[in-house]
Every structure is written in structure tokens, then in C-alpha cells.
C-alpha positions in Angstrom: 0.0 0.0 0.0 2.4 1.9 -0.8 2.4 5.7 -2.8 4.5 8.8 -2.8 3.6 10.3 -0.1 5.0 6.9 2.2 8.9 7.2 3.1 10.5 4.4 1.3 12.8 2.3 2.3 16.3 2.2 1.3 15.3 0.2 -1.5 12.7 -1.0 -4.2 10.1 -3.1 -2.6 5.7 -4.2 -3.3 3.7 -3.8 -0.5 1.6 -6.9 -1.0 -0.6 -6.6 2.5 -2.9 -5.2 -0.1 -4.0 -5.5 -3.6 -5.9 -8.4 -5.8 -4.6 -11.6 -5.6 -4.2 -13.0 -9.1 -2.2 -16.3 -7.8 -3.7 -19.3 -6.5 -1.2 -20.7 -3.6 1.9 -19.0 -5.1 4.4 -16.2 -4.5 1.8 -13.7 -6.6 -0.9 -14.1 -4.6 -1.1 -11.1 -1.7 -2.4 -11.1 2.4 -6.0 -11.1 3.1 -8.3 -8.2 4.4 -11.4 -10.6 6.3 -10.2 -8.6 9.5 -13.4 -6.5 10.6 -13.6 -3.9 12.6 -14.7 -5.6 15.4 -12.0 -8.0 14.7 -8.7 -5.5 15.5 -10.9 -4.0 18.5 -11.2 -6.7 20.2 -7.7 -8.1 19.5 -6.2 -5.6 20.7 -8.7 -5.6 23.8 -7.3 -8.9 24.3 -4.3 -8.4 23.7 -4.3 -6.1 27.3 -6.0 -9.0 29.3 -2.7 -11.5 29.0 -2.0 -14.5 31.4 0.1 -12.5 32.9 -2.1 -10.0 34.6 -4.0 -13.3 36.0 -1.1 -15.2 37.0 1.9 -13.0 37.2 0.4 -10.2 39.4 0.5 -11.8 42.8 4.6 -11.6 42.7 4.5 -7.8 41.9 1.9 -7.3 45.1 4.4 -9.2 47.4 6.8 -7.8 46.0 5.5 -4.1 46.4 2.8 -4.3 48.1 0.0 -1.8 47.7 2.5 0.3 45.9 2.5 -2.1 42.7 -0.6 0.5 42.0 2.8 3.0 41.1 4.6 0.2 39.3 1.6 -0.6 37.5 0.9 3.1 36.5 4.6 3.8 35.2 4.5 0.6 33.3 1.2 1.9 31.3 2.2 5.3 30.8 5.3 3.7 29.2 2.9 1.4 26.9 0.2 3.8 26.6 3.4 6.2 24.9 4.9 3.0 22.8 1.3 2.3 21.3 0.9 5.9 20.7 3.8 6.4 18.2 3.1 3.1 17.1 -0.5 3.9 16.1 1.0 7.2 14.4 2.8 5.0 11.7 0.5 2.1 11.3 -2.2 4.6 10.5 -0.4 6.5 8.3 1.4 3.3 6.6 -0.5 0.2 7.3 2.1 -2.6 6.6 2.2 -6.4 7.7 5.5 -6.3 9.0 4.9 -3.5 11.4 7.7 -2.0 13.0 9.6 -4.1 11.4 9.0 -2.2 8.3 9.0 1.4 10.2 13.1 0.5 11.4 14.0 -0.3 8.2 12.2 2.9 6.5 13.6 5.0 9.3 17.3 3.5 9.3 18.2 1.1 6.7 17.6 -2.7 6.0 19.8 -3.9 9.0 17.3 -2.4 11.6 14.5 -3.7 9.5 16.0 -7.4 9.8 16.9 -6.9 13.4 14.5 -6.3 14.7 11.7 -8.3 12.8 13.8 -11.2 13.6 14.5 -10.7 17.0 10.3 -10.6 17.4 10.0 -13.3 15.4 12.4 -14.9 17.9 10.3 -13.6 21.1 7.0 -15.0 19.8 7.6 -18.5 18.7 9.2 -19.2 22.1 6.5 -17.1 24.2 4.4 -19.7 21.8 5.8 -22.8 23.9 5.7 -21.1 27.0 2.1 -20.3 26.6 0.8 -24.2 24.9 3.3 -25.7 27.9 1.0 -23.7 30.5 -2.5 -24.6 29.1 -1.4 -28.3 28.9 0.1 -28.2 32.8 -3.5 -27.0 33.2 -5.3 -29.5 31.3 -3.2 -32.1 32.5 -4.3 -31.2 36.1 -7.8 -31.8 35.0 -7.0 -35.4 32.6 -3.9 -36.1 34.9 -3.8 -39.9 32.8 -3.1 -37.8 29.8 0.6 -36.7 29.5 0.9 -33.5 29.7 3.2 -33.1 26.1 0.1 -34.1 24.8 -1.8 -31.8 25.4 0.7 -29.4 24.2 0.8 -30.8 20.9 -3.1 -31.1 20.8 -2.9 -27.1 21.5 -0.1 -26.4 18.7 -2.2 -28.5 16.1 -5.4 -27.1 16.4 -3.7 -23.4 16.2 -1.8 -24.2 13.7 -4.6 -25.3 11.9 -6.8 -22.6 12.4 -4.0 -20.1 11.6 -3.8 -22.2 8.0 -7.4 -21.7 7.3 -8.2 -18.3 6.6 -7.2 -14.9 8.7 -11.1 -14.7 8.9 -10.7 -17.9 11.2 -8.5 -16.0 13.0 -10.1 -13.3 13.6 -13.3 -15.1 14.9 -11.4 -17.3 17.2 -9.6 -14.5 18.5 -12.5 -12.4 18.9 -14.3 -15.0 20.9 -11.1 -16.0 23.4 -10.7 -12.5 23.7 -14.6 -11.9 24.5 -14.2 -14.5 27.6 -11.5 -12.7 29.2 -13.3 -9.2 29.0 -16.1 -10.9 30.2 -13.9 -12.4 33.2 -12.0 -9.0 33.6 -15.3 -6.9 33.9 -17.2 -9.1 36.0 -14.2 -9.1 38.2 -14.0 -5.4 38.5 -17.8 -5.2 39.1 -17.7 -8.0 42.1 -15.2 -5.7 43.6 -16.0 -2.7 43.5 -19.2 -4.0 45.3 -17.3 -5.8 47.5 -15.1 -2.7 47.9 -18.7 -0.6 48.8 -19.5 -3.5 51.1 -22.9 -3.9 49.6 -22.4 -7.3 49.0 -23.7 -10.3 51.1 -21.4 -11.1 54.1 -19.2 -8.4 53.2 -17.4 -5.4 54.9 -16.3 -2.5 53.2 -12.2 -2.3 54.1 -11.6 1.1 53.5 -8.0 1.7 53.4 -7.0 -0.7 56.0 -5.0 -2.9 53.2 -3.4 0.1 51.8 -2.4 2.0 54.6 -2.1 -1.1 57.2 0.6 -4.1 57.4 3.8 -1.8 57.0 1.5 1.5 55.1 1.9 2.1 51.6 5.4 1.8 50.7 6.2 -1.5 52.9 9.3 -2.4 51.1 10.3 1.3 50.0 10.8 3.1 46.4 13.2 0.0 45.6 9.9 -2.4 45.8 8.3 -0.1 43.5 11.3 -0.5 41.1 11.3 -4.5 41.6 7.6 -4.6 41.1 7.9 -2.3 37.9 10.2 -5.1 36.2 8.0 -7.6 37.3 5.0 -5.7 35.3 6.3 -4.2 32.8 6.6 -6.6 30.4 3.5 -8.3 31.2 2.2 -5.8 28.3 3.5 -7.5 25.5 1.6 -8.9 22.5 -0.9 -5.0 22.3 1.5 -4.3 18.9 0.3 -7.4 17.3 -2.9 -5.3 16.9 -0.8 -2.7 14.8 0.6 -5.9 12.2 -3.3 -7.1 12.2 -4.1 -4.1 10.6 -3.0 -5.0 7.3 -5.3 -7.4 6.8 -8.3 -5.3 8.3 -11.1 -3.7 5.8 -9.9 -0.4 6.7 -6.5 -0.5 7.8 -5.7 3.2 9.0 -9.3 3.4 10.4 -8.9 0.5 12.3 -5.7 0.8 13.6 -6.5 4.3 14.4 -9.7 3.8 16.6 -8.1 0.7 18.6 -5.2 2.8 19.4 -7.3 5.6 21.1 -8.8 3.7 23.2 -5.7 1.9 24.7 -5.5 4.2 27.6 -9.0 3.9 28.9 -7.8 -0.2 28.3 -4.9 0.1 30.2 -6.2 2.1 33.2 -9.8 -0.3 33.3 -8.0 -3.4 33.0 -4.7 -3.7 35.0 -4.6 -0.5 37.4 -8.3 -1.2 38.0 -8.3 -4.4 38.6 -4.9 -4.5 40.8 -6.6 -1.8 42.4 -9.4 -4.0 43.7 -6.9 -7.2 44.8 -4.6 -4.5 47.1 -7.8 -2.7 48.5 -9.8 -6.3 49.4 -6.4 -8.5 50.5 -4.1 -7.6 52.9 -0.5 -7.5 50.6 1.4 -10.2 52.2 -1.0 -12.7 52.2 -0.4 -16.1 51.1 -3.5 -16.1 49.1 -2.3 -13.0 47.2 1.3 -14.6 46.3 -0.6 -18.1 44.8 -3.9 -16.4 42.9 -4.8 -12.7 44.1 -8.1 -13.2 41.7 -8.7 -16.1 42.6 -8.5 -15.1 46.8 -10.5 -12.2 45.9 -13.4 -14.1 44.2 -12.8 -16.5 47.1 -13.0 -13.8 49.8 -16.4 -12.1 47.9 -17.9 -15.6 48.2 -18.3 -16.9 44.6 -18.0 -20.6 44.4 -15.5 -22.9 42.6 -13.0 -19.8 42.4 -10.0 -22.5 41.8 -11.6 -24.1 38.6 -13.0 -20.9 37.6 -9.5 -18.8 37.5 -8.3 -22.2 35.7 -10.4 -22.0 32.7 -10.3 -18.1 32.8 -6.2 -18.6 32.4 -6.3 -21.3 30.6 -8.6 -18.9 27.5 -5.9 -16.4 28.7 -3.1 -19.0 27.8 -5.2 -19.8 24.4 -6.1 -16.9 23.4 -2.1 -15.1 23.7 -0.7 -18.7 21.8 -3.0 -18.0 18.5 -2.3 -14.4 18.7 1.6 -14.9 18.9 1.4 -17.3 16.1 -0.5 -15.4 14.2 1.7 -12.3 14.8 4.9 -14.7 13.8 3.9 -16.1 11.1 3.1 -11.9 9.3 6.5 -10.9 11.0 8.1 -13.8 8.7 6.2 -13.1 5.3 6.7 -9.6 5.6 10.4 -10.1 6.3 10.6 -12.5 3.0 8.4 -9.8 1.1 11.1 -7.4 1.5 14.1 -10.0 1.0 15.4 -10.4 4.9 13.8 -14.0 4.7 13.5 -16.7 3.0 11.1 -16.7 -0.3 9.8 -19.5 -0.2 8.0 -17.8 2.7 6.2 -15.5 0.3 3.5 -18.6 -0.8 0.1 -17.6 0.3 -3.3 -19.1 -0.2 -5.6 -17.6 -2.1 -9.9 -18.3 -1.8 -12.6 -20.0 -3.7 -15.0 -17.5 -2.4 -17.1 -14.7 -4.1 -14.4 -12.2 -1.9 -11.6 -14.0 -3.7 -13.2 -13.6 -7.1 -14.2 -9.6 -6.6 -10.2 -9.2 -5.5 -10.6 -9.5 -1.9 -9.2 -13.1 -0.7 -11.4 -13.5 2.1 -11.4 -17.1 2.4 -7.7 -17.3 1.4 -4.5 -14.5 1.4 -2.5 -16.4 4.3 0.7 -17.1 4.0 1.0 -20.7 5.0 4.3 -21.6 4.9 4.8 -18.7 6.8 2.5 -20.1 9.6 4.2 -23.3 9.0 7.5 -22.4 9.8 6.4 -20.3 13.0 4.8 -23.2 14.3 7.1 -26.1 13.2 9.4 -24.1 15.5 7.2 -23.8 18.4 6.6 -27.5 18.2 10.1 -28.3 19.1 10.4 -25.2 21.7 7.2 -27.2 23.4 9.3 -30.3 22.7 12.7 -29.0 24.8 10.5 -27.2 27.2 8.9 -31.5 28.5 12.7 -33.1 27.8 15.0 -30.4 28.7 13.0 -27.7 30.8 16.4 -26.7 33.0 19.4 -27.2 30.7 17.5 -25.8 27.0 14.3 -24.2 27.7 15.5 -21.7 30.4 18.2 -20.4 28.0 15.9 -19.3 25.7 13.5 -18.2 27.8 16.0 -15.9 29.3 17.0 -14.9 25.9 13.7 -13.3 25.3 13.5 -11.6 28.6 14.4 -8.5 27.9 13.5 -8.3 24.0 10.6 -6.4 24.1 12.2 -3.4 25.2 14.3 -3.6 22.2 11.7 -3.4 20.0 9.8 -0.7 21.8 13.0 1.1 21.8 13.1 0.6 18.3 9.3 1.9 17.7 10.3 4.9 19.2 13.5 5.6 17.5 12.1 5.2 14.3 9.4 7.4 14.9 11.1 10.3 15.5 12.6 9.9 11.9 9.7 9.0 10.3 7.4 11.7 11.8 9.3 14.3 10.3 9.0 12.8 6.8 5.0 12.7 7.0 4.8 16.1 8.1 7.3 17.0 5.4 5.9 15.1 2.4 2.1 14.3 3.4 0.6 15.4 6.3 -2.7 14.7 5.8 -1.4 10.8 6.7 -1.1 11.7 10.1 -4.6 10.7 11.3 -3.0 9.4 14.4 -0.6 11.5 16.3 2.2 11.3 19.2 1.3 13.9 22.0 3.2 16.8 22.1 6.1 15.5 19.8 9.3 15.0 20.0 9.1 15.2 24.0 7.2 12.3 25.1 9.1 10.3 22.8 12.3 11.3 24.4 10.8 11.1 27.4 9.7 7.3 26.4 13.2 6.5 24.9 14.8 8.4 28.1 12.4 5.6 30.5 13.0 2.4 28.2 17.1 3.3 28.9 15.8 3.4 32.6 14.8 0.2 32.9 17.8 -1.5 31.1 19.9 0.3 34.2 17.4 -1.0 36.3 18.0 -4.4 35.4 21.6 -4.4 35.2 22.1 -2.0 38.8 19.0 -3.9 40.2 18.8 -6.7 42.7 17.0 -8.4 40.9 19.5 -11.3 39.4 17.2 -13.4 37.6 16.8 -9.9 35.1 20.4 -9.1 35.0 20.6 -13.1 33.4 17.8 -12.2 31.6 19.3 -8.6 30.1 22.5 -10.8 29.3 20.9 -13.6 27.4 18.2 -11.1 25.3 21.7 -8.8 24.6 23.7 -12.1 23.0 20.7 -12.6 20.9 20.2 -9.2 19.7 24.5 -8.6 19.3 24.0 -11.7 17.0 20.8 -10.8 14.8 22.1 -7.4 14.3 25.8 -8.3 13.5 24.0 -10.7 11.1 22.1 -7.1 9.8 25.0 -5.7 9.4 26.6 -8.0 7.1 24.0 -8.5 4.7 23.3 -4.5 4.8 27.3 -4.4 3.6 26.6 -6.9 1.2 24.0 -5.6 -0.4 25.8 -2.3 -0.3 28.7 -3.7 -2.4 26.6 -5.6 -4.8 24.8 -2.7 -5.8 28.3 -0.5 -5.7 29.6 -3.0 -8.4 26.5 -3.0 -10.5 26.2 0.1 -10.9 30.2 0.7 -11.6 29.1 -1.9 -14.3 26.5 -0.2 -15.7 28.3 3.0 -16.0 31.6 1.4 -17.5 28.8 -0.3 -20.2 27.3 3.5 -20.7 30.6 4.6 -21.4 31.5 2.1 -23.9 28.1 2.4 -25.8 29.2 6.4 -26.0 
């Protein structure tokens, strides 16, 4: 989709997240657009409700007690920012590669590989990590069944569904995503009654959680800092909205109005919510450290709260695996559309359907192999995660630790560039734009660097291992950048050294 008024990268490339699709299963054929509206609202709704504000927020409350509310808010201004200047180029350039495309339009074809790799990297092994948790959950329901395979029953079905049509998708993704608003907002209701104390059998606390058992602040500003690496990162998998929007029926509409609302998301969602569990629970609680929603629901009185918060995380768990898959799977054909991949990548599927036929491959436009590949390496990340949990698994978890704030760091970076090329060459693209610009993206750049130190001067060692790891992984992607960058760089030097040495020989 691209036209003059797009920067262009630093070389000749076809947008093909839009356009007919005169191909049928070959390298000619182009993305999909069944994506509704509804589709990209609600995945990106979803993709703020993550297993890991169900399961991971009970460590950030012990370890900051009522004052994760600050680590919580710091963490979402940060995201809020990052989606922000995010939303300003997808709406303005809609591509299926993201971010991926923005770094290389912004600073050449080495950030472009760099960092669409290292996310490729980050999802298909957050894709083992979240099919290994669903089956440990299944498997504690069917504890005959091995719990591998239930794994592999979780990577088939996705994998299938991904293969079908990005309609599928979307519907599936739509529905998971339906159950955990549902969950979230029933939550929130329960306890702000519970808060009131206009429930049954229930007392309002007032502020004796937040003010009693050591006040506000029980383990100082540095539990603040501990809880706001522990949170921060829960946030990851909202851009996958942005790389959805290619495939939406109107891309910059889409991507606009589900980046406006991520604040009100952000704020309902996590503070809100967190907000309830440190007002109802005393902070140092056992019940808090092993399933604060869970001992809330418990504590409110609703019945079978232990099954209940299982299936809720186990959608949770669902719901993030199909997204990250999907999300991999465009990440690769976008980076084999613009030659930093593989081509045989670039096969996609194209529909039998009246959609197909008018230009519009509804029932087809996905890139298969693409989804193949993502998922093929998934299956052996589930694999080393049931053989080789300790001595395989935990490297690359670690390795991905730290990797989102790489590629946010990269989002902003290469907004500051590009912003000042829309402005300069087509303004009117700018249906989406960063508050008060360029400050809050220093600011955001200035707090990402913060968090980095944090990690490395923290006391936290399990996210100085995890820095190190994610840092060897991005040194080796980018020196592998680099190389193909010169490459390319020479190969063109020579050609055209050729062509002008032929010019002068014709004259």
C-alpha cells in the first residue's frame, strides 16, 4: 500500500498486504483483508488482558505491596506512549511487518531485519511457553493424559486454524478474547461492590490494606522499582494489533480507533483491577502470592474460584498462543516480502470464495508456509521445554527476557525519523498522532534506557541473566544485519560501476 507520499525504504520493494490476488497458492498471490472492525478491536482488547495479569500479578503485590498500584501506573504510561507512536505509523502506513517495516524505513535494512527477527524470535518461544502452560492445566484436569500431549493437541489445532483463513482468526480471536473481557469486567464489578460492602457477608475495608501491614510503601521506592520489572513486560503482544491491521477492511481506520482507546484499556484493565486485589487483600498474604483473583473471588464468596481462574487462564493462555502465532507467522512473510527471509516464505493461499473472485481473498491471502515455519518451531520449543526444561528451555526463555524493550526502543526511535517525513511530504497521513512531539518520545526513549539500568544495577538477578541472554541474541541478529546490509551495499556498488563502465562504452 504503498504511494509517494510513504517514506520508502532504502530500497525497491511491493507492499503486497494489499492488492488483488491474481495467484492461487503462489508467490503472486497477496495477504487477506477478512479482519473486521470488530476483529482488531477486540484483539487488541485482548491483547491487554494476557495471562500474565492473572497469574503473574500476585509476585508484583508481594513484592511491592499496595504500591505495585505505582509500578503498574509507570509501566502503562510507558505502553500507553509506545502504542501511541506506534498507532501514528500504522495509520499513516499500514504494513504487515509492522515495526519491522517502520526501522527499516527510518534507518536502513539492517534495523529492519533486526528487529523483525529478534520478534519473530520472542513469539515463537512465548508460543511454547504459553501451549506448555494450558497443557500443565489440562493435565491437572485429565492427569492420565501426558501433559506433552496436550501441548501438541494445543499447537495443532492453532496451527490449523492459523492455515485456514485470517477470517478464522479473527473469529477465534475475537471470541477468546470476549471471555476474558467478560472475566476481567465481572471481576471489577464484584469488587467494587465488594469494595462498597454492599455485597452479602461483606465489609467495606476502606483503606485498611493500603495504609495497614507496613503502610503504603512496605518495602520502600526500591519495591516499586522490583515490582515495575516484574509488570512491565506483562504488556506485550498489544502491537500485534498494529501488524493485524493490514489485513483489516480499513487499515488506518482500524488501527486508528483501537489505538485511542488503549489508555482507557490500560487504566480499566490492570490499574483497575490490581486496584481492587490490594484494596480487598491484605499484601502479604499467602493467598495473594498463589492467585490474588482467585483469593478475591474466594474472599467475595463466589463458588468454585479454583476451577474458575483455571479456565479463565487457561482462554488467557489460548487466546495469547493463536495471537503470537499469528503475529509470527506476518512478521516472517513480511520479512521474505522485502528479501530479509526466506522466499519461499512468500506462498500464500488464495480463496474460492465470491471475496476472492471480486479481488478481496477472504477465504484465502495467508501465508501458509509462513504459519508453518512459525509453528514447526514452536513445536520443538514445546518439545525442549517437556525433555530439557532446565538445561534448554530456560536459556531461551531468558533470551527473550528483555527483547521487548528492544523493540519498543526501536518503535520509538524510528518514529522520531519518520514523523518528520510525514509532516514533510504528506501530512494529511497523520490521522493518528504522538502527543506533544518529540518530548514524550524522548521522554519514552529516556524511561525504556531506565529500565535497562534497572536491570543491570537492580537486585534483581534473575533480570540481569535475563538482560544478558536477550543482549547475545540481539549482538547476533544485528551483527548478522549488518553483514548482509554491507553486502547488499557492495553488490549494488559493483552493479552500478558496471552499468556506468557499459554507458561509457556504448558512448
Amino acid at each position: 500500500m504503498s504511494s509517494p507520499a510513504t517514506p520508502a525504504p532504502p530500497r525497491t520493494t511491493t507492499d503486497r498486504s494489499a492488492g488483488p490476488a491474481p495467484g492461487s497458492g503462489t508467490r503472486g498471490a497477496h495477504l487477506g483483508h477478512g479482519l473486521k472492525p470488530r476483529h482488531l478491536t477486540m484483539l487488541a482488547l485482548g491483547g491487554a488482558i494476557g495471562a500474565g495479569l492473572f497469574v503473574g500479578t500476585g509476585q508484583g503485590i508481594r513484592t511491592a505491596g499496595p504500591a505495585i498500584l505505582v509500578s503498574y501506573a509507570l509501566a502503562s504510561l510507558l505502553v500507553v506512549l509506545v502504542m501511541r507512536m506506534l498507532g501514528e505509523m500504522s495509520a499513516a502506513s499500514p504494513r504487515s511487518g509492522s515495526f519491522s517495516v517502520y526501522a527499516e524505513q527510518a534507518f536502513g535494512r539492517w534495523a529492519g531485519f533486526t528487529v523483525g527477527w529478534l520478534y519473530w524470535w520472542m513469539l515463537t518461544v512465548v508460543l511454547a511457553v504459553e501451549s506448555t502452560g494450558a497443557a500443565r492445566i489440562a493435565h491437572g484436569w485429565w492427569p492420565d493424559v501426558p501433559q506433552w500431549v496436550f501441548a501438541l493437541a494445543v499447537m495443532l489445532f492453532f496451527t490449523g486454524a492459523n492455515l485456514l483463513s485470517v477470517k478464522v482468526f479473527g473469529e477465534s480471536e475475537f471470541w477468546f478474547a470476549a471471555v476474558k473481557v467478560f472475566a476481567i469486567v465481572a471481576f471489577l464489578v464484584l469488587g467494587v461492590l465488594a469494595i462498597a460492602g454492599v455485597l452479602p457477608d461483606t465489609d467495606a475495608p476502606g483503606a485498611a490494606n493500603l495504609a495497614g501491614h507496613g503502610g503504603f510503601l512496605p518495602n520502600g521506592w526500591s519495591g516499586v522499582v522490583t515490582g515495575l520489572l516484574a509488570v512491565v513486560f506483562a504488556f506485550g503482544g498489544l502491537e500485534v494489533a498494529t501488524i493485524a491491521a493490514a489485513e483489516s477492511e480499513d487499515p488506518s481506520r482500524s488501527v486508528a480507533r483501537a489505538v485511542r482507546t488503549i489508555v482507557w484499556r490500560i487504566v480499566l484493565f490492570y490499574i483497575g483491577s490490581v486496584a481492587v486485589v490490594v484494596t480487598l487483600l491484605p499484601w502479604d498474604s499467602d493467598a495473594v502470592g498463589s492467585g490474588p483473583y482467585a483469593a478475591v473471588l474466594d474472599r467475595i464468596g463466589v463458588p468454585g474460584t479454583a476451577v474458575l481462574m483455571d479456565v479463565i487462564v487457561f482462554v488467557a493462555l489460548l487466546s495469547a498462543l493463536n495471537t503470537m502465532l499469528y503475529g509470527a507467522s506476518r512478521m516472517a512473510y513480511s520479512l521474505a516480502e522485502r528479501g530479509e527471509g526466506p522466499r519461499a516464505l512468500l506462498t500464500v493461499s488464495t480463496g474460492r470464495s465470491a471475496g476472492a473472485a471480486a479481488g478481496k481473498p477472504a477465504g484465502g491471502g495467508v501465508p501458509r508456509r509462513a504459519v508453518l515455519a512459525s509453528s514447526a518451531f514452536g513445536f520443538v520449543a514445546v518439545l525442549l521445554n517437556v525433555w530439557w526444561p532446565e538445561q534448554v528451555f530456560r536459556h531461551m526463555l531468558n533470551s527473550v527476557g528483555a527483547m521487548l524493550l528492544f523493540v519498543w526502543f526501536a518503535v520509538a526511535a524510528s518514529q522520531l525519523v519518520l514523523r518528520r517525513r510525514y509532516e514533510r511530504e504528506a501530512p494529511e497521513r497523520l490521522v493518528v498522532r504522538m502527543w506533544l512531539y518529540p518530548y514524550l518520545t524522548w521522554a519514552a526513549l529516556a524511561a525504556m534506557v531506565g529500565v535497562l539500568l534497572l536491570m543491570v544495577f537492580g537486585q534483581s538477578d534473575d533480570a540481569r541473566t535475563q538482560l544478558v541472554s536477550s543482549s547475545a541474541v540481539v549482538a547476533v541478529i544485528l551483527a548478522v544485519g549488518l553483514a548482509r546490509e554491507r553486502r547488499h551495499t557492495s553488490r549494488t556498488a559493483a552493479a552500478r560501476a558496471l552499468a556506468a563502465r557499459g554507458t561509457a562504452g556504448d558512448g
